[in-house]
C-alpha positions, 0 to 999 in steps of 0.5 A, a space after each residue: 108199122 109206126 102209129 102217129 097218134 093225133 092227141 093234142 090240139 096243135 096236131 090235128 090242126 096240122 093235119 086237118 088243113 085241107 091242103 097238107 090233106 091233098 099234099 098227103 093224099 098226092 105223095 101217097 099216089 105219086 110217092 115221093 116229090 119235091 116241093 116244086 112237084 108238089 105246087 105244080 100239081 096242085 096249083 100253088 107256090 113253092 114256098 107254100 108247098 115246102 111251109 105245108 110239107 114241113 108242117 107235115 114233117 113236123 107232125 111226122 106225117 111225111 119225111 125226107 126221102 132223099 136229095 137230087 142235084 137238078 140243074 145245079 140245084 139241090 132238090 128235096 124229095 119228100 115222101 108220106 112216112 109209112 105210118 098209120 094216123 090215129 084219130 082215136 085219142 081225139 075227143 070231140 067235135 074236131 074229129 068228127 069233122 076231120 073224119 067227115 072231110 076224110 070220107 068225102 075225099 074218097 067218095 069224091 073221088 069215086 065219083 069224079 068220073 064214071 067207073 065200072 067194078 071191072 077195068 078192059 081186062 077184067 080186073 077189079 076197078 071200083 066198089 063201094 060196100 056197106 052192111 053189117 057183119 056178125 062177129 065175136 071179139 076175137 073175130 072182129 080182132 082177127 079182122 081188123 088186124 088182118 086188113 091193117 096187115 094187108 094195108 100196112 104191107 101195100 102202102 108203098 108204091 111199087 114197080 107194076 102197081 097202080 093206086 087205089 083208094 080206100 076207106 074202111 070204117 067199123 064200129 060195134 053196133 
């Protein structure tokens, strides 16, 4: 999987923006929209949407997925490009700060509304897990490779799935 790796200025800047955070964040429940789709949803001008979408694709955050004629017009699709973020070569306040806006996101959004850990069917729904595990180096190798592995082969948005949100920190203590 293609690695973004934030290291200038410039380029957290462009991520950090709160709203290309929800354009990020819409595209990858949604998948791929075009700008239109993209200031309907979130309540904003076309043109403000497209300037946001094409700082995105400037960073490499989002791409174009494909063009559509719709009523004689040519639409634009874009989509979040398959990559990881990197925030491990920016130094200082900045990245905590991202970091913190990025968490808030998710524990917001558990706590938009009330859930249960399993859904009417029975299937998984919500959790949210904390501790402290013990592990060698190749262990703690093992498993961040392994949820990377798992994450980098479930991103897309398939017939049949549904989106979950996550947020996985881990750190030596």
């Amino acid at each position: 999987m293609k690695v973004i790796t934030l290291s200038e200025n410039k380029q957290l800047k462009i991520f950090m923006h709160p709203t290309r955070q929800q354009i990020l964040h819409l595209l990858s429940v949604q998948g791929a929209m075009t700008p239109k789709m993209v200031s309907t949803a979130l309540d904003m001008t076309s043109s403000s949407a497209k300037h946001h979408l094409l700082k995105l694709v400037e960073l490499g955050a989002v791409e174009i997925d494909h063009q559509e004629l719709i009523h004689g017009i040519h639409a634009t699709y874009y989509a979040r490009t398959q990559a990881t973020i990197s925030l491990g070569s920016v130094e200082g306040g900045e990245r905590e700060v991202l970091a913190q806006n990025l968490l808030k996101q998710v524990q917001d959004g558990l706590f938009s509304e009330k859930r249960s850990f399993r859904d009417d069917e029975g299937h998984f729904s919500a959790d949210m897990n904390t501790g402290v595990l013990h592990l060698s180096p190749q262990e703690a190798d093992e498993l961040y490779l392994l949820i990377r592995s798992y994450i980098c082969e479930h991103e897309q948005k398939r017939e049949g799935t549904s989106a979950f949100v996550y947020s996985w920190i881990g750190y030596h203590a």
